[in-house]
N, C-alpha and C positions, 0 to 999 in steps of 0.2 A: 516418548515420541509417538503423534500419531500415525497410524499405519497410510501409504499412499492406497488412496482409491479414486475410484471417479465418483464426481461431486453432483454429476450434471446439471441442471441450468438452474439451483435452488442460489438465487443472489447472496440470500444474507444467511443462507450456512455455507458459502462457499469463505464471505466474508469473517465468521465466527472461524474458519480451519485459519485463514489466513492471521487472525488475532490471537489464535491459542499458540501459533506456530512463532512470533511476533516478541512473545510473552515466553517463550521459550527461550528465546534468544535475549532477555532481559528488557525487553520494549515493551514499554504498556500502551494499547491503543483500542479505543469505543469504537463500537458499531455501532449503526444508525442505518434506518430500512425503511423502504418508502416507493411508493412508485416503481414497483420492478426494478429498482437500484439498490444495493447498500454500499453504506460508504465508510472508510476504516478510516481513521482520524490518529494520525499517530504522529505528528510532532504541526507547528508551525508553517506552513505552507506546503507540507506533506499531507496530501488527505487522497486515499485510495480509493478508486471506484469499482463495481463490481455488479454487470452486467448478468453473471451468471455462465454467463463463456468466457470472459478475459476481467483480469484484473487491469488496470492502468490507472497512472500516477504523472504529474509535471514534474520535468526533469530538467525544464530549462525555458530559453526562452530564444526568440532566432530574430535577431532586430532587424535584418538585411530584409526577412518575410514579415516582420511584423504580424508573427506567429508564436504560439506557444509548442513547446518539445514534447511531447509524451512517450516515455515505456510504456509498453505492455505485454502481459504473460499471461497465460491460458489460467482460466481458473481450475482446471482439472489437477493444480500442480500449487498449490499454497505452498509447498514449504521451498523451492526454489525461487516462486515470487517470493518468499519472505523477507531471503537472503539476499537478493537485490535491490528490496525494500530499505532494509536494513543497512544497506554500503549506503543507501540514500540519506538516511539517516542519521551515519554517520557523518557524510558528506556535510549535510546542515546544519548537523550538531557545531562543529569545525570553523562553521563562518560565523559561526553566531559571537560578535563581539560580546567580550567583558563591559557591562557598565562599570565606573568608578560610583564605590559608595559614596 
């Protein structure tokens, strides 16, 4: 396990702790860096953003706002985001119909 530290505002090493931590927990997910963002791609309509101060992800969507839901967790703390990435993912995994062959 990697040890906790501060990350501070480096986007896509914050996003690399959050994917090694991710990968720990038996989830495989790309990093991709760009523009002062990186972004963790780790299932299906799950793709994590990463400012370099907060990690944040869609978690839903609010039809009465005709608005989309976001979480967010500080990037100074990947392996806490991880694990609520992770219930996320489980969450998705879960609706995901069986196709008939």
């Amino acid at each position: 396990m990697i040890a906790r530290m501060l990350i501070g505002s480096d986007p896509c090493r914050s996003a690399e702790l959050l994917q090694q931590q991710l990968r720990h927990d038996g989830i495989d997910a790309e990093v991709h860096d760009g523009y002062g963002l990186a972004l963790v791609s780790v299932w299906v309509g799950l793709v994590v953003w990463c400012d370099g101060g907060r990690f944040w992800w869609r978690t839903g969507w609010n039809a009465d706002r005709h608005r989309v839901i976001y979480a967010w967790h500080p990037a100074d703390d990947p392996f806490r985001a991880a694990h609520r990435i992770a219930m996320r993912y489980a969450e998705l995994r879960s609706r995901q119909s069986v196709q008939p062959s």
